[in-house]
N, C-alpha and C positions, 0 to 999 in steps of 0.2 A: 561680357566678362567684367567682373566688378575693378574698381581702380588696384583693391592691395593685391590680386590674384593678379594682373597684369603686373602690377610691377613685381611681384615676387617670382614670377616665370620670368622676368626680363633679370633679374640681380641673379638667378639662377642659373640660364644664357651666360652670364659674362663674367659668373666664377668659374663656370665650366672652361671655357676659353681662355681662361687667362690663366688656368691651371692643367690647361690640354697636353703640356710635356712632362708633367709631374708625375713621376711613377710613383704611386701610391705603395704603403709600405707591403700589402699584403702580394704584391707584383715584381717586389725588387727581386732582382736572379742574381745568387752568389755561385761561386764558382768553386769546387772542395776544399779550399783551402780558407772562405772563407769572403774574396775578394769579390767586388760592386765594378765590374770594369764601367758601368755607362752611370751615368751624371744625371742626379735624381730629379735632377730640373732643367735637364737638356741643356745646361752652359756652368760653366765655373762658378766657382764662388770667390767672395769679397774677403780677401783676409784681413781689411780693417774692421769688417764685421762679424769677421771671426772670432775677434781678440773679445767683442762687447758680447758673443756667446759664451764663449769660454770660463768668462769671469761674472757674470750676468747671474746671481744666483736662482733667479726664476726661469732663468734656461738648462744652458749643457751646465754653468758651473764646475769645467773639469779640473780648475786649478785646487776646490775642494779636496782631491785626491789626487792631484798632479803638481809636482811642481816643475816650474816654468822660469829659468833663468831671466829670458825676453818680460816674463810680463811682473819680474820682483816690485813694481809700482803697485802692484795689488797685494792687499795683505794675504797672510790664513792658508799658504799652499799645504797642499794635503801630500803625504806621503804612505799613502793604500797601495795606491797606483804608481806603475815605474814613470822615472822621470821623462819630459817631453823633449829634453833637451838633443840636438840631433834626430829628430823622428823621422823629420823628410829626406834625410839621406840615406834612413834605413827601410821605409816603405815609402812602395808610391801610390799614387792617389785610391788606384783602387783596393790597396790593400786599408790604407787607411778610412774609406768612406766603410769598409765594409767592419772596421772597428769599432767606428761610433755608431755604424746601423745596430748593430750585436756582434759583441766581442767577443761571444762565447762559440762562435765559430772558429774562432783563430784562438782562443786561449780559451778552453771548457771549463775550466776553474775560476776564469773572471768573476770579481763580484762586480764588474763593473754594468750600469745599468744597457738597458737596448735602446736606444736614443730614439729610436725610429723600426718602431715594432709595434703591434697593437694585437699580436696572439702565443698560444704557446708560454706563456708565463702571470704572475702575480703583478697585478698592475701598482704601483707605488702609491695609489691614491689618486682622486682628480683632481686635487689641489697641484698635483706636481706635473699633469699632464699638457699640452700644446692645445695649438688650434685644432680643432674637430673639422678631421680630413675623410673619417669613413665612418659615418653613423655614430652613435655616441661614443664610441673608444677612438681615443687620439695618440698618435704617438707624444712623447713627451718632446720633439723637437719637430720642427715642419722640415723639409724636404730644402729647403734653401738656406735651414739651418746647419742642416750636417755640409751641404756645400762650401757654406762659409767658413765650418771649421776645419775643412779639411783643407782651404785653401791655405786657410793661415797655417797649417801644421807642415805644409810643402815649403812654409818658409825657415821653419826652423831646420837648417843644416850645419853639420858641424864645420 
């Protein structure tokens, strides 16, 4: 076996395993109303690295169409989308994971994007899409990104 085909079966190996609890988008199970009950990366998410999604305009960027009392340090909130103010006292994690997965389960009239979808609709361009998790179409967020946002959104209570 030549040295780049060993090591390309070896970096292969250890994406695979390091990404062994990661429900990939086309596998996540909502539940009628919309709701993600299990953790798309088998553990929580980072609500400090929530805040750097949120606001991050080559990520979620949800403060673009949200505005966000917590995070008024950042310019430019958008108001498309209802405010996030209070969110985690009004849903809990699974209803919110399953917001930012596609929110057009829980709201059919959302324009708001599918964060973590990769069929079933017009993709935004590859410029705006994530890391490539299942052949060439990516969702536009990875799977520890919607984690992280949803942790931080459990923090916002009124």
């Amino acid at each position: 076996m030549k040295r780049h085909t060993l090591l390309a079966a070896i970096l292969t190996m250890a994406a695979t395993t390091l990404n062994a609890d990661v429900i990939a988008p086309s596998d996540v199970v909502m539940n009628e109303y919309g709701d993600i009950s299990e953790s798309l990366t088998g553990e929580g998410g980072n609500p400090e690295r929530g805040i750097e999604v949120m606001t991050d305009r080559g990520l979620g960027n949800c403060i673009a169409c949200h505005q966000v009392t917590a995070l008024e340090e950042f310019q430019f909130h958008g108001e498309v989308g209802p405010s996030l103010d209070g969110v985690g006292s009004r849903w809990d994690a699974a209803a919110l994971r399953g917001i930012v997965v596609n929110a057009k389960n829980a709201f059919p009239d959302s324009v708001m994007p599918s964060f973590y979808r990769v069929d079933g609709f017009i993709r935004p361009g590859d410029g705006y899409t994530g890391r490539a998790i299942e052949g060439p179409i990516s969702p536009i967020l990875s799977a520890q990104d919607v984690e992280d946002i949803v942790a931080y959104l459990q923090t916002l209570t009124d």
